[in-house]
N, C-alpha and C positions, 0 to 999 in steps of 0.2 A: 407110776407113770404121771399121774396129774402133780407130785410134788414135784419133780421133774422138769411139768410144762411149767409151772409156776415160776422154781427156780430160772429155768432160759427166760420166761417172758420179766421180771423183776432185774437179771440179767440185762438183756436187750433194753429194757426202761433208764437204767442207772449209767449205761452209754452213754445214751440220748438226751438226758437230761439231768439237774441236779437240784437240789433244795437250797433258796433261798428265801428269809423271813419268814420261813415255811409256805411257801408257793414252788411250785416247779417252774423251772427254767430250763428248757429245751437248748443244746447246743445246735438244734438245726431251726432255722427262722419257716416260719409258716409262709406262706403265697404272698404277703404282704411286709415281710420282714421284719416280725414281731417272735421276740425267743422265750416269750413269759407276759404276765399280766393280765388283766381284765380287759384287753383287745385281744390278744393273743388265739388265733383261728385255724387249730390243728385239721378242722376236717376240711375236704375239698367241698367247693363250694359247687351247688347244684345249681347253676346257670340255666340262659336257651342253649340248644343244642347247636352244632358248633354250625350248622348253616344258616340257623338265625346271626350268630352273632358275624360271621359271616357278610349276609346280607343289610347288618344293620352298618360295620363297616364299611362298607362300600358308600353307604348313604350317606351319612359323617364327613367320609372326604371329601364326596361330590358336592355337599352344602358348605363344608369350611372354604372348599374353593372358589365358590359365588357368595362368599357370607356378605359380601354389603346386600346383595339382591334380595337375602334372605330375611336381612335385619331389616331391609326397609319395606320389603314387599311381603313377605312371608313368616316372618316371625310366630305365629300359629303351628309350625312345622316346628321349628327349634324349638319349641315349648313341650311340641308332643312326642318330640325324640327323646327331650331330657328326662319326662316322667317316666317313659321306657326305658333309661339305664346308658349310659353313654359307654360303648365298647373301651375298654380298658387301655387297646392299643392305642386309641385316640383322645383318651380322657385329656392328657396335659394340656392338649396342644385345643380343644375342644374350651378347657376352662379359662385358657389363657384366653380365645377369643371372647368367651361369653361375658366376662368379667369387663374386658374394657380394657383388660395389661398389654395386651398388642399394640391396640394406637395409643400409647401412653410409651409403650418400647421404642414404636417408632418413628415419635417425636422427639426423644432427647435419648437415639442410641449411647449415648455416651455418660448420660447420668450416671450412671448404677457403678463404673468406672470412676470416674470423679469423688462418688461419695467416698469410696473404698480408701480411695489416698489423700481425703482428708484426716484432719485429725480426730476431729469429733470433743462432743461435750465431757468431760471427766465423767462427771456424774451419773450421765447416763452409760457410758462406758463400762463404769463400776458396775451398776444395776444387771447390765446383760452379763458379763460376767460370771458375775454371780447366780443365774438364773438359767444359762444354757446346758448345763449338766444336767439340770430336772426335769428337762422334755422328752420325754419318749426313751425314757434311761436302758426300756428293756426291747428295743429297738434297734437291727443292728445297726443302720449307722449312725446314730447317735450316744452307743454303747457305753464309750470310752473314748479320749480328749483325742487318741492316734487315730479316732474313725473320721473322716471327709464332714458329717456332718455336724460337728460340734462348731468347727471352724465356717463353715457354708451360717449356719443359722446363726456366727458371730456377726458375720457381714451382712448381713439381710437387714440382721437389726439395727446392727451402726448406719449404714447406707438409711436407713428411716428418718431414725433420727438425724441426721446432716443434711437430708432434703427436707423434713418438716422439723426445725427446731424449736417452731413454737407449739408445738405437739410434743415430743420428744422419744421416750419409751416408758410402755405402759407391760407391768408384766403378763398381761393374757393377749399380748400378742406374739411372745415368743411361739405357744403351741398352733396357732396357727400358721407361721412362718416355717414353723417345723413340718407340719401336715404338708404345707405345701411345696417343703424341698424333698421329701417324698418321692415325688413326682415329676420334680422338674428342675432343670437346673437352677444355679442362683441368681439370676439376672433376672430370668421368669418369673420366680418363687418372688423376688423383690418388688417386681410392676404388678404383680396379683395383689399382693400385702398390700402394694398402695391405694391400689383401686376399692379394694376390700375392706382398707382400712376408713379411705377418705369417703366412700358412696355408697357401699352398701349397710356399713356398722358405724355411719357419719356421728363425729363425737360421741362413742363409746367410750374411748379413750381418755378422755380429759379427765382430768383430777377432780372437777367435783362430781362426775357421773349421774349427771341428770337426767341426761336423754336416757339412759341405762332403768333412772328410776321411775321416768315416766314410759316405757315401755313396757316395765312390770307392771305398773296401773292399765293400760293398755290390755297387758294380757288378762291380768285380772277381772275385766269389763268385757272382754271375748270370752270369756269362763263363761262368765256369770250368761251367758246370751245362750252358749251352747250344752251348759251342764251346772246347772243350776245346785245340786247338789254338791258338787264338787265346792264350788264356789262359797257354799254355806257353813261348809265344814271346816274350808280352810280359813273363814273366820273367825268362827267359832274357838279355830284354836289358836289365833291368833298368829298364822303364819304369813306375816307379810309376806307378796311378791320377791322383792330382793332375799329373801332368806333361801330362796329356793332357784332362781331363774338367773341369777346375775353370770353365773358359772356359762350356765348355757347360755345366755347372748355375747359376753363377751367373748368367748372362747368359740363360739359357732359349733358348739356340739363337738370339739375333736379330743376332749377330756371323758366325754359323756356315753357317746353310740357305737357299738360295734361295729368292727372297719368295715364290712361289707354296706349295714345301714347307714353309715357316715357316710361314703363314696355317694350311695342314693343321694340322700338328702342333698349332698353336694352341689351334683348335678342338678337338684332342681332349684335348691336356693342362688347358684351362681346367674340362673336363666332368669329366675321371679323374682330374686329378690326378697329382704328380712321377713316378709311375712311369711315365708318361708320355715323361717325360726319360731315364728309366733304359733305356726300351725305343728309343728312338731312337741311343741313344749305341752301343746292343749292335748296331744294325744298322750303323752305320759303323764299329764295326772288326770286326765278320764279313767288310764288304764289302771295305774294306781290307786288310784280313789273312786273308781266310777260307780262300782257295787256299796249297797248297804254292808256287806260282811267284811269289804275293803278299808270301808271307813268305822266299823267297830272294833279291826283291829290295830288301829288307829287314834285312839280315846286322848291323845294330847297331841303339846305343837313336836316333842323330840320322835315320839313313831311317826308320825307325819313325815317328818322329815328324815328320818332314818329310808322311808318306804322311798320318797320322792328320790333322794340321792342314790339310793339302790333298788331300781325297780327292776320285773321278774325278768328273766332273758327273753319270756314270749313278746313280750311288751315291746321290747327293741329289737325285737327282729326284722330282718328287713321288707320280709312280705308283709307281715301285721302292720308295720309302723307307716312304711310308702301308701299302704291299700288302706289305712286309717285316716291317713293325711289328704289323701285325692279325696274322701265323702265328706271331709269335712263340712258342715253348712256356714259359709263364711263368704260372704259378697267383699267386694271392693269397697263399696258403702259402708259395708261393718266397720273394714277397718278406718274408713275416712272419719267417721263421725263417733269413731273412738279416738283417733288420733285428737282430731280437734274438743272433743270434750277433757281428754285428759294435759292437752296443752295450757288449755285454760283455766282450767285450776292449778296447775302449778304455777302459771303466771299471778291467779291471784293470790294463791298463799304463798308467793316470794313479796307479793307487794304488801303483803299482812305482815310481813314478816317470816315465816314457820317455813320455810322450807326446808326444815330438817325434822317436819312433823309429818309428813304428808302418809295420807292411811286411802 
């Protein structure tokens, strides 16, 4: 009997799924529409019960319907909604106002159009191209060239570059244009990217990626304030900031977090804003490095970094990581008089010269 059940159940498995590069790939996509991968969320997910969410829709509406009233008078209420989890049926259309893509859509209805039937720069043409294949491969719509999204996330990126050409394309903005045609359609997914690209992750992007390097010193100096130990080890072993964090700001975690905790963070980063980012990155190497036994299994910069690029699933989970991130000890001031301490050093070691020395 039990060889039996085995056979049916190895049976019913080789259905359902098949091996590739030795991982399993699921013919049926999960809740999120992932058929394989380290996103990939076979179980149902244990939510509030359905008259919370319920009730938390209702509230959604009723505030996207007054959102100037709320942006200007109430703002406290969209902040305490976001850290609550923004109901899924309303997610798109909730991020598209929180971001700033709405009054951006509709200011220049017609841009996202325009761009499309332009011709656009070769170069950066080639670039996406080349790179629309590798975003979310195990995903189904971006699977294969016949899926909607290979073609959606060509245009998102061409329309970018046609509207900011002296910007151009940068390749960790594809998975975010991807994360967010996800969700919504391409017109949407494009005024998000923009808004996202130009105000929230402002010059990320550029080719020499400064802001990008002084953010890592930034985190590095919020380390050092809230976990001193962490901080000591990672220099100890010499792991620059950029060695480890560049993935995660450029990319806004949609490379990094499990879709359930991505969606979180999301929502709260679309409301607050990068430090957002800054406080998410400080809870995974707290949680990775935060123990003595963490960090002696850890004795150079390659386990270090091995740990930090794959840290344990409790780590990112979505209850741990959201309920790790709200206690953070981190004022406004922290980050102010970080921002301005590490601005200022890189202004003066670019007028020394070394700004490709900076520690």
């Amino acid at each position: 009997m039990a060889s039996s059940a085995n056979a049916d159940t190895i049976s019913e498995c080789s259905e359902a799924s098949t091996l590739l590069d030795g991982s399993v790939i699921s013919t049926v996509p999960d809740r999120h529409g992932f058929l394989g991968g380290s996103q990939y969320s076979p179980e149902p997910r244990q939510g509030p019960p359905p008259e919370t969410v319920l009730r938390r829709e209702r509230k959604w509406l009723k505030m996207l319907s007054q959102w100037n009233f709320y942006m200007d008078r109430n703002y406290r209420k969209i902040k305490e909604r976001c850290r609550k989890g923004i109901p899924m049926s309303v997610r798109p259309r909730a991020w598209l106002y929180l971001c700033g893509g709405k009054l951006l859509m509709d200011k220049e209805p017609n841009k996202y159009d325009d761009c499309l039937r332009a011709e656009g720069d070769s170069k950066c043409i080639e670039d996406i191209k080349k790179d629309i294949h590798r975003q979310f491969p195990l995903h189904e719509m971006f699977s294969s060239e016949d899926k909607p999204g290979q073609q959606e996330l060509f245009n998102v990126l061409k329309a970018y570059t046609i509207h900011f050409p002296e910007i151009g394309y940068c390749q960790a903005q594809a998975p975010v244009a991807a994360f967010l045609l996800m969700h919504m359609p391409a017109v949407q997914a494009f005024w998000c990217l923009v808004s996202i690209s130009n105000k929230y992750l402002e010059d990320y992007y550029s080719p020499t990626m400064e802001v990008v390097q002084r953010d890592g010193l930034i985190l590095q100096g919020l380390l050092k304030k809230v976990c001193p130990p962490v901080y000591r080890h990672l220099k100890k072993v010499n792991a620059e900031p950029m060695f480890y964090c560049t993935e995660w700001f450029l990319c806004a975690f949609t490379r990094t977090l499990p879709w359930d905790t991505l969606l979180r963070v999301w929502d709260i980063f679309l409301c607050e804003g990068v430090k957002v980012l800054f406080k998410t990155s400080l809870v995974i190497l707290i949680g990775c490095l935060g123990t003595a036994k963490s960090r002696r299994q850890c004795p150079g910069l390659c386990e270090t970094l091995a740990r930090l690029r794959n840290p344990p699933e409790d780590i990112l989970s979505e209850e741990n990581l959201i309920y790790n991130v709200s206690r953070l000890d981190l004022t406004e001031r922290d980050f102010q008089m970080e921002h301005q301490k590490q601005t200022k050093r890189m202004k003066l070691e670019r007028a020394n010269g070394n700004s490709g020395t900076l520690r």
